[in-house]
VEXTOR-114592 format. One record per residue: residue in one letter; x, y, z of N, C-alpha, C, O in turn. Coordinates in steps of 0.1 Angstrom, whole numbers, padded with zeros to 4 digits, always signed. Atoms other than C-alpha are relative to their C-alpha. Example, Ala and Ser with C-alpha at 12.3 -4.5 7.8 and 13.67 -1.06 7.14 Angstrom:
// residues 2
a+0009-0012+0000+0123-0045+0078+0009+0012+0000+0019+0012+0007
s-0009-0011+0000+0137-0011+0071-0008+0011+0008-0003+0022+0009
This chain:
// residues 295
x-0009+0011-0005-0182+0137-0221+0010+0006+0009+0018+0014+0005
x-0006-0007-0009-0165+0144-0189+0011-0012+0007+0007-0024+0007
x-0003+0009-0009-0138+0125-0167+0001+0004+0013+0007+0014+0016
x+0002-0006-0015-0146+0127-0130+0009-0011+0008+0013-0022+0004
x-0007+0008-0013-0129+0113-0099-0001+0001+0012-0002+0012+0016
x+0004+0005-0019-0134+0102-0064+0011-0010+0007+0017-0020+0003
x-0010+0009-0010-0111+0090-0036-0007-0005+0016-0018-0002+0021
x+0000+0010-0016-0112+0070-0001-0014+0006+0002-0016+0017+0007
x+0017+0006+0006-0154+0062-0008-0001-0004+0019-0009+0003+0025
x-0001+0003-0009-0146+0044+0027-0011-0008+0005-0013-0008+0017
x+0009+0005-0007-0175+0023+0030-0005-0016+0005-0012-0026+0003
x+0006+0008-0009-0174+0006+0056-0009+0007+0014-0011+0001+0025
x+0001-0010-0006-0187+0033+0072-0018+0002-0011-0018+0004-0023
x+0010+0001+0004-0227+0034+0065-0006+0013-0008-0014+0015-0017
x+0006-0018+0001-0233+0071+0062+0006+0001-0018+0000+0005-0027
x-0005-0002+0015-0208+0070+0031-0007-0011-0008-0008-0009-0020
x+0010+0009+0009-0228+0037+0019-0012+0010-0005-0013+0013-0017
x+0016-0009+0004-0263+0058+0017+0006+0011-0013+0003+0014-0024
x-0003-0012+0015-0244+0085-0003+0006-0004-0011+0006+0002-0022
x-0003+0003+0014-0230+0066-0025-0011-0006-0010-0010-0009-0022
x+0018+0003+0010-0268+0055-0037-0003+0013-0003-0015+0015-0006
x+0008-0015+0004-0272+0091-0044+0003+0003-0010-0003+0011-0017
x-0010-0006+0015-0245+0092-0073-0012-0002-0009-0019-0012-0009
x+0007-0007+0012-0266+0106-0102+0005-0007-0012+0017-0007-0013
x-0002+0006+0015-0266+0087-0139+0014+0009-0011+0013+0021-0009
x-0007-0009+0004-0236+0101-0161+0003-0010-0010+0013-0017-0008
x-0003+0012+0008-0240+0078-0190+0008+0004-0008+0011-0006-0015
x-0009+0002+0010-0217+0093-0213+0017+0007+0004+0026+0012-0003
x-0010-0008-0007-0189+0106-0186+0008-0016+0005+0004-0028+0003
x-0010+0013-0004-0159+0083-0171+0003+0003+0016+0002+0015+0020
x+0000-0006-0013-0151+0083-0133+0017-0017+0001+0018-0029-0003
x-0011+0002-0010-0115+0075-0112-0008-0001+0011-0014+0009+0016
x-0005+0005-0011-0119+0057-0085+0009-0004+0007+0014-0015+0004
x-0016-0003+0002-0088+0064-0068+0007-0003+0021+0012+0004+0030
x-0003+0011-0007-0084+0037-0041-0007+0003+0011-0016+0012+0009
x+0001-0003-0014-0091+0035-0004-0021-0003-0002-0029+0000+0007
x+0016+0005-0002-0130+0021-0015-0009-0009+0014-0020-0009+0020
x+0005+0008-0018-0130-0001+0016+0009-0012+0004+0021-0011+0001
x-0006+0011-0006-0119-0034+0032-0001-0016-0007+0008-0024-0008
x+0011+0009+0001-0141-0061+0022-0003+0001-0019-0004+0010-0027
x+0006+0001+0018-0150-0075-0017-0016+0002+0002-0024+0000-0008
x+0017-0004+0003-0187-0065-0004+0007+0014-0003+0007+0019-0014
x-0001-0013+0008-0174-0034-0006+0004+0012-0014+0002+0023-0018
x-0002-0006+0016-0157-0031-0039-0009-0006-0006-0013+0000-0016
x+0015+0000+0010-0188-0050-0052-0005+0011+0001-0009+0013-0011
x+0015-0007-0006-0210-0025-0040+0007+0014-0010-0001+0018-0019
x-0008-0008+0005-0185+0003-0054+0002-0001-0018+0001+0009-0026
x-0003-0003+0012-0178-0008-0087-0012-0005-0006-0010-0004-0018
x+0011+0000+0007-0214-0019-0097-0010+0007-0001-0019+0005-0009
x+0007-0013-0006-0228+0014-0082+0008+0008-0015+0002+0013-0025
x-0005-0014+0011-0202+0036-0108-0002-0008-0012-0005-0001-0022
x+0003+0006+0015-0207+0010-0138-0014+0004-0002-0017+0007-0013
x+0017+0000+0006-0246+0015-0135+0005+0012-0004+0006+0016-0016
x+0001-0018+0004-0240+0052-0133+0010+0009-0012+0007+0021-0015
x-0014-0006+0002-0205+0061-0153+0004-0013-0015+0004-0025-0015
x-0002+0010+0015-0199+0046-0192+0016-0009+0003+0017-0020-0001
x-0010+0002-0001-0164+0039-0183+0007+0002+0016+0010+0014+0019
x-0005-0002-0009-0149+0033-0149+0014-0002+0004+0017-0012-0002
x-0013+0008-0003-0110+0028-0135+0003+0009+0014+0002+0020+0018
x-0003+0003-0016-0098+0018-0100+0015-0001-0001+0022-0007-0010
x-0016+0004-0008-0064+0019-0083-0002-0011+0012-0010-0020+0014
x-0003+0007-0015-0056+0004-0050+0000+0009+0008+0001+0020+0002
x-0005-0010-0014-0051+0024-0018+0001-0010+0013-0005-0021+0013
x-0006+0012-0013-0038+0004+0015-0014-0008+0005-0015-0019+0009
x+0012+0007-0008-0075+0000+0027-0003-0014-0008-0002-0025-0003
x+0001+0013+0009-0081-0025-0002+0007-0012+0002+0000-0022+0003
x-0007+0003-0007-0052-0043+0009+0001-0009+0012+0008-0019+0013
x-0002+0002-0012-0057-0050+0040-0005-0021+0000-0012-0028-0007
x+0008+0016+0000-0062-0088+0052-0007-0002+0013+0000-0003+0022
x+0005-0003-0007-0089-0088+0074-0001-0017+0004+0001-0025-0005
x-0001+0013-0004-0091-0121+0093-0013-0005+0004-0014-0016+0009
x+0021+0001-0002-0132-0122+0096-0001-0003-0021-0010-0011-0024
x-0002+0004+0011-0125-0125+0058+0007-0013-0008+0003-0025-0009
x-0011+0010+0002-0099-0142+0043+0012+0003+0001+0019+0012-0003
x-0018-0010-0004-0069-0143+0058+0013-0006-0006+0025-0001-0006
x-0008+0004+0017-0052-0164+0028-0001+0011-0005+0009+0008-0012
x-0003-0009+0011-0053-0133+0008+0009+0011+0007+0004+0020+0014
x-0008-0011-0006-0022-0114+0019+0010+0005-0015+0014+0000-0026
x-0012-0005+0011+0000-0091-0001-0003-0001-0015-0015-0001-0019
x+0004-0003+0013+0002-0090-0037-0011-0012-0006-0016-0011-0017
x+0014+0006+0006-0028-0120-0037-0009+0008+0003-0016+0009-0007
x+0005-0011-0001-0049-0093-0021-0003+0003-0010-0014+0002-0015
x+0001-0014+0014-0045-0070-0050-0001-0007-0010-0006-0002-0021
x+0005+0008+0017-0047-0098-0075-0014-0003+0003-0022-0003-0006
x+0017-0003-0006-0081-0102-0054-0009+0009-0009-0018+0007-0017
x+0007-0010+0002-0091-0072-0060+0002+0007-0017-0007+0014-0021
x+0000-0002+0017-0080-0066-0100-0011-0010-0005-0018-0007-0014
x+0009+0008+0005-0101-0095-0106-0017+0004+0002-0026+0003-0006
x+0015-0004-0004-0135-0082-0086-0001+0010-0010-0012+0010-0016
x+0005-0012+0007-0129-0049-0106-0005-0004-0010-0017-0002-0011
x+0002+0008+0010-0127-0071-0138-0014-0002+0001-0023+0006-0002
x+0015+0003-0001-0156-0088-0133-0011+0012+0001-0022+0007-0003
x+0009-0010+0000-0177-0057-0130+0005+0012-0013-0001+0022-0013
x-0001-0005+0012-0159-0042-0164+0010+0008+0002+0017+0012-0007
x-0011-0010-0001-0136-0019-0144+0016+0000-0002+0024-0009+0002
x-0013+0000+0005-0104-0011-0156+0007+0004+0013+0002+0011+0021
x-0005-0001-0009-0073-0014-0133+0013-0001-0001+0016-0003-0012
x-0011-0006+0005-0038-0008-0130+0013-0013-0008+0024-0013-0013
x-0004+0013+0011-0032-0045-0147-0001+0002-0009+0007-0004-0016
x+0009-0001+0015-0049-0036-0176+0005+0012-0012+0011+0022-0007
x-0008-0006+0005-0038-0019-0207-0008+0016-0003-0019+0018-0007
x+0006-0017-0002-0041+0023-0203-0008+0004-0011-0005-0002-0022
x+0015+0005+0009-0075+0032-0223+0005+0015-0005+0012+0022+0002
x-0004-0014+0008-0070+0065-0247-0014+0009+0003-0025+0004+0002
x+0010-0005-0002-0093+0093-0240-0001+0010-0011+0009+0017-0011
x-0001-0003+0007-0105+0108-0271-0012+0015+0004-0015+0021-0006
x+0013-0011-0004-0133+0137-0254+0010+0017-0001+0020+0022-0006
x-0008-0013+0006-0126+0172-0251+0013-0002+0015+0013-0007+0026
x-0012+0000-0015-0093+0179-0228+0008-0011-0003+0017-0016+0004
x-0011+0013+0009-0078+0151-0251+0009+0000-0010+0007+0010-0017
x+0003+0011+0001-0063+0133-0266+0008-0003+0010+0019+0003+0009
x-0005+0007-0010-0052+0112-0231+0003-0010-0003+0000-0015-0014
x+0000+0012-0007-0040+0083-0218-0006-0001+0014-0001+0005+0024
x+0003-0004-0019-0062+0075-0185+0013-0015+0006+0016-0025-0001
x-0013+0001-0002-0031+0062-0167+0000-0006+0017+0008-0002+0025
x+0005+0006-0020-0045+0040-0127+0014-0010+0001+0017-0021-0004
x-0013+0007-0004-0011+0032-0115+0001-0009+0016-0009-0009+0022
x-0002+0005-0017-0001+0013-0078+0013+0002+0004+0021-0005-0003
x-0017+0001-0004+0036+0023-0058+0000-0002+0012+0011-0007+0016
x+0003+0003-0011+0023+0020-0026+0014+0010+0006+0019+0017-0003
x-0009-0004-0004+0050+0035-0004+0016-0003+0010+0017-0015+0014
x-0006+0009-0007+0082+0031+0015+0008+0004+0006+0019+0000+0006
x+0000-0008-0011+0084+0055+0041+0014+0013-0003+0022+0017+0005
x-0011-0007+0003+0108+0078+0026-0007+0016+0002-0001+0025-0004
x+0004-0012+0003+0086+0110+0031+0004+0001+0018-0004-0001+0027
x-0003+0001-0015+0105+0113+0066+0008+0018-0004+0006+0025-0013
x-0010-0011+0001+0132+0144+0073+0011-0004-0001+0012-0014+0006
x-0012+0006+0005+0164+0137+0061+0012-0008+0013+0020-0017+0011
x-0010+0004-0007+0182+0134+0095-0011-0012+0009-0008-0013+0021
x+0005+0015-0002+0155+0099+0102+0002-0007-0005-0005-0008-0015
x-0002+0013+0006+0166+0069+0092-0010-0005-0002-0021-0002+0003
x+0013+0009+0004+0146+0044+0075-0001-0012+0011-0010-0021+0010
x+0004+0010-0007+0152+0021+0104-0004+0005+0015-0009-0003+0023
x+0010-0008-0010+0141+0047+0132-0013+0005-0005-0021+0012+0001
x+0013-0015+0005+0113+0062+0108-0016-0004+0011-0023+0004+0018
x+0010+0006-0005+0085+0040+0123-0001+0008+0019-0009+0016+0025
x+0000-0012-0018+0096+0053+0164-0002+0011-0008-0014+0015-0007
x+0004-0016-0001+0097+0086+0151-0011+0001+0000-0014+0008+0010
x+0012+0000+0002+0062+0085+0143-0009-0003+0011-0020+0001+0013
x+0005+0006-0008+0057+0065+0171-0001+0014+0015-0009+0017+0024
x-0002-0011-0008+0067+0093+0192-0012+0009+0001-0017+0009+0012
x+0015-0007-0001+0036+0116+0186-0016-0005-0005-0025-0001-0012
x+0008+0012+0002+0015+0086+0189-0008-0004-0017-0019-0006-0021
x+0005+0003+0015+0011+0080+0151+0007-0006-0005+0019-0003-0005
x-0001+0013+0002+0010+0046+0136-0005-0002-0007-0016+0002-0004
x+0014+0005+0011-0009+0033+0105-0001-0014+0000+0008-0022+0002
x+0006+0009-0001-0031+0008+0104+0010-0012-0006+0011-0023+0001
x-0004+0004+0013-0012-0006+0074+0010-0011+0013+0009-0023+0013
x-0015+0011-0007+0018-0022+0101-0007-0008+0005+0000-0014+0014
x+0002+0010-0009-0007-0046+0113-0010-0010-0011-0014-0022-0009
x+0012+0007+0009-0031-0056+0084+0005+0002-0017-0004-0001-0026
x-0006-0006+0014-0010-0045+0050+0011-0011+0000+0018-0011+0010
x-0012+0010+0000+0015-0076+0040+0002+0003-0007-0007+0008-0013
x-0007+0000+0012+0038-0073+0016+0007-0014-0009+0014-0014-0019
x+0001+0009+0009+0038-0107+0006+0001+0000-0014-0007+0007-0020
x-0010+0008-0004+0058-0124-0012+0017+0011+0004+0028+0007+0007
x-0013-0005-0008+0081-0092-0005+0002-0002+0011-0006-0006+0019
x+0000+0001-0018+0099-0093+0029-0002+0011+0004-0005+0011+0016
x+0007-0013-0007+0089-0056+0032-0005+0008-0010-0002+0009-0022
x+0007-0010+0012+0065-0029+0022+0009+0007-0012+0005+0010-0024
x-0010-0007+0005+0096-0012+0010+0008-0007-0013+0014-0002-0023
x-0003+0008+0017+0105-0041-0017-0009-0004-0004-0007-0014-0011
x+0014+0002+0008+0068-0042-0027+0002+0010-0009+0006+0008-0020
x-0001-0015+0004+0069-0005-0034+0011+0000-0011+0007+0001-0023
x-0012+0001+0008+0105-0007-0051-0003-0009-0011+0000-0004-0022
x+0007+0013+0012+0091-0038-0074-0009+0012-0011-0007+0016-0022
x+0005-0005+0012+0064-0016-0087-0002+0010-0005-0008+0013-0016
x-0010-0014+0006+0081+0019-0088+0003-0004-0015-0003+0000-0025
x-0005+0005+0011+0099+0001-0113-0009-0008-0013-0008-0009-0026
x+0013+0013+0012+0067-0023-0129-0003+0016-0013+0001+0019-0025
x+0001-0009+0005+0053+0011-0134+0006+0016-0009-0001+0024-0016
x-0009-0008+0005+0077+0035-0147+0001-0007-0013+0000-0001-0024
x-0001+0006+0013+0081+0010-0173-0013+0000-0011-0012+0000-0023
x+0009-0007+0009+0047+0017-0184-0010+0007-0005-0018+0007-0015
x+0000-0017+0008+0041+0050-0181+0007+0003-0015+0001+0009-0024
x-0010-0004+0008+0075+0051-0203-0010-0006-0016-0016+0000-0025
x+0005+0007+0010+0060+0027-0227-0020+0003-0007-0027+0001-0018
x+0015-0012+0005+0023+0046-0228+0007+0011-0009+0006+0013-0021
x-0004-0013+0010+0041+0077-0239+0005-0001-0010+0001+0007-0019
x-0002+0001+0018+0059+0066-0270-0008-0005-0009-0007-0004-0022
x+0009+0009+0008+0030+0045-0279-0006+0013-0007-0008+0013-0019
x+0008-0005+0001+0012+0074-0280+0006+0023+0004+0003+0032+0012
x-0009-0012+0004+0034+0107-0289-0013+0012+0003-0011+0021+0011
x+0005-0013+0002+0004+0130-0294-0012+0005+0014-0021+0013+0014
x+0014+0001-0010-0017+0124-0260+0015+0005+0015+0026+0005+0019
x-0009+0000-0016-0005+0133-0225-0006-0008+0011-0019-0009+0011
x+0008+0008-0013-0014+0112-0193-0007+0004+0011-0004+0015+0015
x+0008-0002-0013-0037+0112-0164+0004-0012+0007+0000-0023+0006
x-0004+0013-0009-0018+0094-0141-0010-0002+0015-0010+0008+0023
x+0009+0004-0011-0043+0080-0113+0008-0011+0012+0011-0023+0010
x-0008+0009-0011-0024+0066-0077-0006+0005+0013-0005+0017+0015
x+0004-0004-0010-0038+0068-0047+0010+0008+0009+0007+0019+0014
x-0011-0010-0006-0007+0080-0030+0006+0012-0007+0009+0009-0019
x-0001-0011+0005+0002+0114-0039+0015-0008-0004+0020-0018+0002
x-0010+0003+0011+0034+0112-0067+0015+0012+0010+0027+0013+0008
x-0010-0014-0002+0053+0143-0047-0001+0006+0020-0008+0014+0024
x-0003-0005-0012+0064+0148-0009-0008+0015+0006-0016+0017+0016
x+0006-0012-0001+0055+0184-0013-0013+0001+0001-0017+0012+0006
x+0014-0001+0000+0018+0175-0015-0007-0005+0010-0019-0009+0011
x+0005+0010-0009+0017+0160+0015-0004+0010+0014+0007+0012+0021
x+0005-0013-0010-0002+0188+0044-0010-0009+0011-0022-0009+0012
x+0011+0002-0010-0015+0170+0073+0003+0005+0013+0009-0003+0021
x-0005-0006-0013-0010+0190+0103-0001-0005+0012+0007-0005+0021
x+0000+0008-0016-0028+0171+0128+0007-0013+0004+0006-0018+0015
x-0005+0013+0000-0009+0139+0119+0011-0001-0008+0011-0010-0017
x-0007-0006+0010+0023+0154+0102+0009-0015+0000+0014-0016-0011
x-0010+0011+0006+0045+0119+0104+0000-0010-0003+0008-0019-0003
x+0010+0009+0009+0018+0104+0088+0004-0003-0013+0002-0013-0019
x-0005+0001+0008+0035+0112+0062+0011-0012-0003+0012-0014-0015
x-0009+0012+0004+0061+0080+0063-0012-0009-0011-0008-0014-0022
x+0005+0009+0008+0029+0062+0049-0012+0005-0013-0023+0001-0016
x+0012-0014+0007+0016+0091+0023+0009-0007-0015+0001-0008-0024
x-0006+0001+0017+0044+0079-0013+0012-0005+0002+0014-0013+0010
x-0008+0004+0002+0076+0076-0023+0009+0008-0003+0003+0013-0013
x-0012-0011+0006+0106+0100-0032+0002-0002-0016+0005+0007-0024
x-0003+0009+0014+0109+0078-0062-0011+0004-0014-0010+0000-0025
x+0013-0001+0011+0078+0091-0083+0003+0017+0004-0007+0024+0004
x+0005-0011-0007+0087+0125-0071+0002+0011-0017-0005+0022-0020
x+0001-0006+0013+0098+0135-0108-0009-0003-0009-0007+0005-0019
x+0015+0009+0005+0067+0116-0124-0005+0009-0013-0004+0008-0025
x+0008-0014+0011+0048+0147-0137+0007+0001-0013+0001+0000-0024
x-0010-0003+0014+0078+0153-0161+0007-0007-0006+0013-0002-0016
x-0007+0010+0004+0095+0122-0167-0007-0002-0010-0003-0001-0021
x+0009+0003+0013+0066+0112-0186-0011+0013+0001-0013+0020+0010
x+0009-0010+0001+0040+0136-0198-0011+0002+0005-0020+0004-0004
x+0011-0004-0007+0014+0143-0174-0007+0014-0008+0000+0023-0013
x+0003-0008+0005-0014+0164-0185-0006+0009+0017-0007+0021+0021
x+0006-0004-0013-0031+0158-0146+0003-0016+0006+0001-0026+0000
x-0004+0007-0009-0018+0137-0116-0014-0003+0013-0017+0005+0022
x+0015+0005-0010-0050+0123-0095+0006-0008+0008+0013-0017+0004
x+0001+0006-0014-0048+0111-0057-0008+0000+0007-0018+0006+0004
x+0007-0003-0013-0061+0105-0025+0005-0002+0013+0011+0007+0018
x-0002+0004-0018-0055+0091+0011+0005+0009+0006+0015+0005+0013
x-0006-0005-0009-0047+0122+0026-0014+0010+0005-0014+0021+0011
x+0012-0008-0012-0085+0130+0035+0000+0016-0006-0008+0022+0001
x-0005-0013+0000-0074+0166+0021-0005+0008-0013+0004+0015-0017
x+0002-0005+0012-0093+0180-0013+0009+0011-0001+0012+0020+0007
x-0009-0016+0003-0071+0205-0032+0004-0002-0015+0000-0011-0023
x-0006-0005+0014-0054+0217-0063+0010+0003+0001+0012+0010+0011
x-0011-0006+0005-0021+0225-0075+0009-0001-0014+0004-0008-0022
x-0004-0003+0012-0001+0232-0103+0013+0007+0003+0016+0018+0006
x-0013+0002-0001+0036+0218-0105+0003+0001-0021-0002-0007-0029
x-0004-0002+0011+0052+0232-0140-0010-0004-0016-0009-0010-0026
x+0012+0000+0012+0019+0236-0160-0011-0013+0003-0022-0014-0001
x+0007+0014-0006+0009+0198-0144-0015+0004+0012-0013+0014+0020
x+0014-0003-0006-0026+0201-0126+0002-0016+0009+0002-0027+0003
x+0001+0012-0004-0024+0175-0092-0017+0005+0006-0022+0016+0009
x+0014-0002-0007-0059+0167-0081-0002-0010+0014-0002-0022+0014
x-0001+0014-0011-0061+0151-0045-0022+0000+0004-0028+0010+0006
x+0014+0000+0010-0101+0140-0051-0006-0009+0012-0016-0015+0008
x+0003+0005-0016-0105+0124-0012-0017+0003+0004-0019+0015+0004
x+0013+0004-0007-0145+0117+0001+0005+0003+0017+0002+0014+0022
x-0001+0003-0009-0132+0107+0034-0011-0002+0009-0023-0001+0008
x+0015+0006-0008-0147+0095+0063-0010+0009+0007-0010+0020+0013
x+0015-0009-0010-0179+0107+0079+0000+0015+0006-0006+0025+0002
x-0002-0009-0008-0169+0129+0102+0009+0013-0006+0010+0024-0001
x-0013-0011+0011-0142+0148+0073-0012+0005-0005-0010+0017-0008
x+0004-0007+0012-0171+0155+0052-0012+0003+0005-0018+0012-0002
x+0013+0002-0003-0203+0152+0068-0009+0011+0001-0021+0011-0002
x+0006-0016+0000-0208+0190+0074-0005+0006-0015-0016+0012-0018
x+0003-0003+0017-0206+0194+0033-0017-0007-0008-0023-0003-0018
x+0010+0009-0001-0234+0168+0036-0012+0010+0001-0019+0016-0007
x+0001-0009-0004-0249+0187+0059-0006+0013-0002-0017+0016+0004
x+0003-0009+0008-0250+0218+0039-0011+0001-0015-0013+0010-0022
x+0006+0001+0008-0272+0202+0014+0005-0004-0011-0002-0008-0021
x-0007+0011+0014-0246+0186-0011+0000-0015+0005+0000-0019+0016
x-0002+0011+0000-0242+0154-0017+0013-0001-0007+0021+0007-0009
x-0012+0006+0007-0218+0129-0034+0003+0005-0011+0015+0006-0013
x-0002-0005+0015-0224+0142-0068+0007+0015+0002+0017+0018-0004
x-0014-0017-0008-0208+0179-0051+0010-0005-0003+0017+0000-0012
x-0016-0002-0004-0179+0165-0044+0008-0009-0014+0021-0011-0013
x-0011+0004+0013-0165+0148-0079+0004+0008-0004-0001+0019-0005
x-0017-0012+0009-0136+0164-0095+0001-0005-0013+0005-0016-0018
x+0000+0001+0013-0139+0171-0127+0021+0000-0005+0030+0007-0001
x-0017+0008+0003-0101+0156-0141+0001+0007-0017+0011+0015-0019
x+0004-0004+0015-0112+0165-0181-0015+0004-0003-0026-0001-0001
x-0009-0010+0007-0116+0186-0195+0008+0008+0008+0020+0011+0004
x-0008-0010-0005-0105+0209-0167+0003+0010-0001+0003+0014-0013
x-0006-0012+0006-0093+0241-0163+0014+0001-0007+0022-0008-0007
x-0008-0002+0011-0068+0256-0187+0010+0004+0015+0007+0008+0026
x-0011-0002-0008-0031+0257-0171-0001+0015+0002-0007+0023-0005
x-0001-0010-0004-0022+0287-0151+0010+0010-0010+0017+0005-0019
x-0016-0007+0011+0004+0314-0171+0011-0002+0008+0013+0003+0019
x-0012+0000-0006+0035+0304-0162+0001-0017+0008+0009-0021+0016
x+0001+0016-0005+0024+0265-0154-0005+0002+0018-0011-0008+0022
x-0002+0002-0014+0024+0274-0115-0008+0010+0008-0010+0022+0006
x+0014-0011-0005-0003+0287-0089+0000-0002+0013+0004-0011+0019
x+0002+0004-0020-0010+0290-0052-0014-0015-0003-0023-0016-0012
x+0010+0009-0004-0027+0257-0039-0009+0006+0002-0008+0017+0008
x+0012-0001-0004-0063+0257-0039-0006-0011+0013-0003-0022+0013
x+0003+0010-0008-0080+0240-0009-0012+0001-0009-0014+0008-0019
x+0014+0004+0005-0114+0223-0017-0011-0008+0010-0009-0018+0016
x+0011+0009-0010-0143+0212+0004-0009-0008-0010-0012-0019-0007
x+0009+0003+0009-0165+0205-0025+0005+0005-0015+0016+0010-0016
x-0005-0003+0011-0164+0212-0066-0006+0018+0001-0003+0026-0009
């Protein structure tokens, strides 16, 4: 009995459709799905009735692509009906989601809480001397822009920034409230946006970062008891290990990110990240990052 995880699936993108018919049976293992699955309710169908056949137990986040209100769709579903969209599709296919109440993991690497949160972000991963009402130019400056400012509402907030702030807050309350329930377990918190500024490495697209988390989650790990912190949307596999905490950033990405790994004769089933049991903390809680192409 294993818990595995997978990020930004991306399939709208054909190449990652075909591989995701390759995922292998894992009838007594659990799998994170850890946002950024696609655009389209074909494609969280297609997503979460693919890991239910294969995976005894499944749970989904959000990530911006989910989000989006595509107007070939429905373009009534903006903002937080979106994402009640999308809690409901998971539903219906059995998957657990960050509405739903955190499921106890009793296997080895336990006893957990699995822990699929949503904070979205609210552009605070800037440099200190950018304002939050220049941060958008600054970005704009070395032509980098996310999608999100044209297809991401924040409905019925008036901005991403008091979506985010709403459920910083939703959430924090329970985390707080998982951990007392449950004194003798630690969490696996699952968010598509990394929890911590520091984890944020994209070189070619460095002020990409406004749309990567939140400053607000940045003590997370330790506030409440993390045992391991699971992400994605930064395209970037890796490992680290913040004060004995194990973050896992657990990213697919698109085609052209991974296709070489392909390529080389792995598939999809390569690239899941084992979450639990895991390896044993480093001495001393803290380790040089690992990069990751594959497991």
């Amino acid at each position: 009995m294993k818990l595995y995880a997978i990020g930004d699936l991306h399939l709208s993108y054909e190449f990652n459709r075909k591989a995701l018919q390759e995922l292998k049976p894992h009838p007594d293992d659990w799998l994170i799905l850890c946002g950024d699955v696609g655009e389209s309710a074909e494609h969280l169908e297609l997503a979460f009735s693919t890991a239910k056949r294969n995976f005894k137990e499944v749970f989904w986040c959000p990530g911006n692509h989910e989000l989006y209100t595509m107007q070939s769709a429905r373009p009534d579903l903006r903002g937080e009906k979106k994402y009640e969209f999308c809690v409901e599709l998971a539903r219906k296919h059995g998957v657990h989601t960050p509405e739903d109440e955190f499921v106890r993991w009793e296997g080895e690497g336990g006893p957990a809480i699995i822990a699929p949160i949503f904070t979205l972000y609210d552009y605070s991963f800037r440099p200190a001397e950018v304002s939050r009402e220049k941060a958008v130019k600054w970005a704009e400056e070395t032509d980098t822009v996310a999608t999100d400012e044209f297809l991401l509402h924040a409905d019925p907030y008036g901005t991403r920034d008091e979506w985010c702030g709403a459920l910083v807050r939703k959430f924090a309350d329970k985390l707080g409230a998982a951990a007392a329930a449950h004194p003798d377990a630690k969490l696996v918190i699952a968010n598509h946006w990394p929890l911590r500024e520091d984890l944020v490495y994209i070189p070619r697209v460095p002020r990409f970062s406004l749309w990567c988390g939140t400053k607000e989650t940045e003590d997370w790990h330790t506030r409440f008891p993390a045992k391991v912190v699971v992400s994605g949307h930064l395209h970037v596999p890796r490992t680290d290990w913040k004060r004995g905490v194990r973050f896992e950033e657990v990213s697919l990405g698109y085609p052209k990110q991974w296709g070489d790994v392909h390529a080389s004769g792995r598939d999809i089933n390569d690239v899941l990240r084992e979450i639990l049991p895991g390896p044993e903390a480093p001495l001393g809680g803290e380790a040089e990052m690992r990069w990751r192409r594959w497991v």
